[in-house]
C-alpha positions in Angstrom: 21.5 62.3 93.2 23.2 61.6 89.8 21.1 62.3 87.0 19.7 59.6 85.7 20.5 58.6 81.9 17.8 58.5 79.7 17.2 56.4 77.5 16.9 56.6 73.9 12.9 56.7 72.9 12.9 53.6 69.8 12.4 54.4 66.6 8.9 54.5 65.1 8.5 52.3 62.0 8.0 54.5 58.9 4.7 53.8 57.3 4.0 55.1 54.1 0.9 56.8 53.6 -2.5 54.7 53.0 -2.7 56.5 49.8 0.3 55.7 48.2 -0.6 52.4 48.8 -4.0 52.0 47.3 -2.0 53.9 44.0 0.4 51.2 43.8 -2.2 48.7 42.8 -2.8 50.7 39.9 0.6 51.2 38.8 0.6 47.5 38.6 -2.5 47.1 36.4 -0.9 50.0 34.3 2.3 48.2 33.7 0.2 45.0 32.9 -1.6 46.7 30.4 0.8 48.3 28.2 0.2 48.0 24.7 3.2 45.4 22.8 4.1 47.9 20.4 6.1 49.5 23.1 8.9 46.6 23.3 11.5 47.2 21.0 11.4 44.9 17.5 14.0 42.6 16.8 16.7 43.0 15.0 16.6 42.0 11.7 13.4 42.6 11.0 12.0 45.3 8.5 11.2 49.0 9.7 7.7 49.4 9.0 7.0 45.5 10.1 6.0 45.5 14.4 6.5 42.0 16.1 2.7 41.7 16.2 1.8 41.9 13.0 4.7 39.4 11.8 3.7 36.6 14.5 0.2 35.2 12.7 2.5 35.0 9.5 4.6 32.8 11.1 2.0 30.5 12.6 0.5 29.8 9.7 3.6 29.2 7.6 5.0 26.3 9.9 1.4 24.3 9.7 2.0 24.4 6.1 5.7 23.3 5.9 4.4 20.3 9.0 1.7 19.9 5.7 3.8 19.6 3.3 6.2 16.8 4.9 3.9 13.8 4.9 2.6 15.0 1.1 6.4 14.1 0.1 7.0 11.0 2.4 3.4 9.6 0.5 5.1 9.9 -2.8 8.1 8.2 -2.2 8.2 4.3 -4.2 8.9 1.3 -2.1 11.9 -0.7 -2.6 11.1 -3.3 -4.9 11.2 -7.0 -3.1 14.2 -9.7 -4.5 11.1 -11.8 -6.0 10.2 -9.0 -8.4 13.9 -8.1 -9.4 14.9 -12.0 -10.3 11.1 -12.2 -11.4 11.0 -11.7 -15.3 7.8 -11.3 -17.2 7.8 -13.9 -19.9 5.6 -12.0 -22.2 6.9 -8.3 -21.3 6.5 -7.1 -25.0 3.0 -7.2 -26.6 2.4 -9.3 -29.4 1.3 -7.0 -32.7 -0.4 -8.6 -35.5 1.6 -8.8 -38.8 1.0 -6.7 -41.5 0.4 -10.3 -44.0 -0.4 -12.2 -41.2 -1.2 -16.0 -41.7 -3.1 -17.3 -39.6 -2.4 -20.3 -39.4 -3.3 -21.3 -35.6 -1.0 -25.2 -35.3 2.9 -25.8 -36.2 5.6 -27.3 -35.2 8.7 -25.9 -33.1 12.2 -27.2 -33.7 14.7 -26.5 -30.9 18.4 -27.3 -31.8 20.5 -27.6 -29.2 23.9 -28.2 -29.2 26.9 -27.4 -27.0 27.8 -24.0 -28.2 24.5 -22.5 -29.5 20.4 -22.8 -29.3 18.0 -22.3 -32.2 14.7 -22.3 -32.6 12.2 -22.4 -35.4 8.7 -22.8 -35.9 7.1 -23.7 -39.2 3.4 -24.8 -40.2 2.6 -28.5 -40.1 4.1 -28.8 -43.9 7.4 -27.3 -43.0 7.0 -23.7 -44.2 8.8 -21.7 -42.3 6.8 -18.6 -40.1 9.4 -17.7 -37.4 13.0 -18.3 -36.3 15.5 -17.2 -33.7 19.4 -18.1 -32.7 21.3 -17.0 -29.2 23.7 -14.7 -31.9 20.6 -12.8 -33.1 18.8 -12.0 -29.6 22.2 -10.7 -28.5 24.4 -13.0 -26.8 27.8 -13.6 -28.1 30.7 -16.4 -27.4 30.6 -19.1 -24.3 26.8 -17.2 -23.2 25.1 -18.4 -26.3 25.5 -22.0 -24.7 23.6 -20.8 -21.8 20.1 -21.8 -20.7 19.1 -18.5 -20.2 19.8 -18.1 -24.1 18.3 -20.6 -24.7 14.7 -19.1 -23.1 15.2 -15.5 -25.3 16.0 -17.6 -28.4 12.4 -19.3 -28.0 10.3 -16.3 -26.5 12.0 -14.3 -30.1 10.9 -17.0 -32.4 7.3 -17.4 -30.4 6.6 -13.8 -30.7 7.1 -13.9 -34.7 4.4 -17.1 -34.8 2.2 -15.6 -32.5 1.9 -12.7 -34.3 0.8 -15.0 -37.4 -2.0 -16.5 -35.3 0.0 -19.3 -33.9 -1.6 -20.9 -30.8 -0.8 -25.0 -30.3 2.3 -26.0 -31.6 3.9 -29.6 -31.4 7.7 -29.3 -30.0 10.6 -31.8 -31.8 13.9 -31.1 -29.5 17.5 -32.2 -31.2 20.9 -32.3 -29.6 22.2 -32.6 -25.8 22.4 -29.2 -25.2 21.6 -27.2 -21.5 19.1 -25.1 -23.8 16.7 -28.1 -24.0 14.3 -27.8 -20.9 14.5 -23.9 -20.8 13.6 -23.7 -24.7 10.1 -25.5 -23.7 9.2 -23.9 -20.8 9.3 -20.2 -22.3 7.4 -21.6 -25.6 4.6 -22.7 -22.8 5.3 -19.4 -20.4 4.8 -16.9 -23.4 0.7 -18.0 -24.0 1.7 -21.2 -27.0 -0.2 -24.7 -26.1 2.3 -27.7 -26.2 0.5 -30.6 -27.9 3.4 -32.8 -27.9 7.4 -33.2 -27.0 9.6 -35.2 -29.3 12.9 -35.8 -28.9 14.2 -36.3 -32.6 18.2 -36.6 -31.7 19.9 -38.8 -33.9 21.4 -42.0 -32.8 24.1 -44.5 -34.6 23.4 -48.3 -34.7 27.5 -48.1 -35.0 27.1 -48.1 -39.2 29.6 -45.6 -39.8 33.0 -45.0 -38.0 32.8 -42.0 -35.5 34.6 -39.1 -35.1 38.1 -38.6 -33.3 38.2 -38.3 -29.5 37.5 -34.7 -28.6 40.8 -33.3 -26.8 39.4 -30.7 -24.0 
């Protein structure tokens, strides 16, 4: 009888020991538990300085710099609006007393205006005169002292000088066709002076004399 082949006995599984692993949950908790100063610092940073001791530094520093960001948005203006641009304060500049002042409280304001200039002058009801102003003396010079706008600086000027006599009321006389007319009148009222009366005082011919020649433009 041929021998019979045997076959080959399977392999046992290899099992480690129950020992080894009840160590290995300890190795775990070991690892876990390692201190941080063992990791190796960064580069860059100082010798004596660990990781650890750096990171509260750093906390604290970017609260302050997140602190400091709406401190400087808060102080930033807001854009001023067109209305207060074009807007202009009529009486800006405070009125100072004069040194002599005269106190004389009612007069008169007589606004010239022709085609190429604006003045203004106030005087006490006799005619004495307390304050005066032209477009050439506020500042303007050649085809801008004809301007309206002149024409409001000439008279806020020549207020400011009464006003700082005491003048309060004054009784306006306008002469001339000039653009300065309505302007002049409005900044006398806007500046703080009480318009009794308007009087236009431009002369007129009854055709007694002969006129002028034809203006050529």
């Amino acid at each position: 009888m041929a021998e019979e082949k045997k076959k080959p006995a399977p392999k046992k599984k290899e099992t480690k020991p129950e020992a080894e692993k009840a160590a290995s949950p300890e190795k775990d908790a070991k690892a876990a538990a390692k201190p941080a100063e063992e990791k190796p610092a960064k580069k860059g940073a100082p010798a004596g300085e660990t990781p650890a001791a750096a990171g509260p530094a750093d906390a604290t520093a970017k609260p302050a710099e997140a602190a400091a960001k709406p401190a400087d948005a808060a102080i930033i203006p807001a854009a001023p609006t067109a209305a207060e641009l074009l807007g202009e304060d009529a009486a800006a500049k405070k009125i100072v007393k004069a040194k002599h002042a005269k106190n004389i409280s009612a007069g008169i304001a007589n606004i010239l205006a022709t085609f190429n200039n604006t003045q203004v002058t106030i005087t006490d009801m006799h005619g004495n005169l307390i304050g005066w102003s032209t477009a050439g003396r506020v500042g303007f010079k050649g085809s801008r002292k004809s301007t309206a706008y002149a024409a409001q600086q000439v008279a806020q000027d020549a207020a400011r000088q009464a006003m700082a006599h005491g003048m309060k009321e004054v009784e306006v006389r306008v002469k001339g066709p000039g653009s300065g007319r309505e302007s002049a009148i409005r900044a006398l009222q806007a500046i703080g002076l009480e318009i009794s009366a308007i009087n236009d005082v431009t002369p007129v011919p009854h055709n007694g004399c002969r006129p002028r020649k034809k203006r050529r433009v």
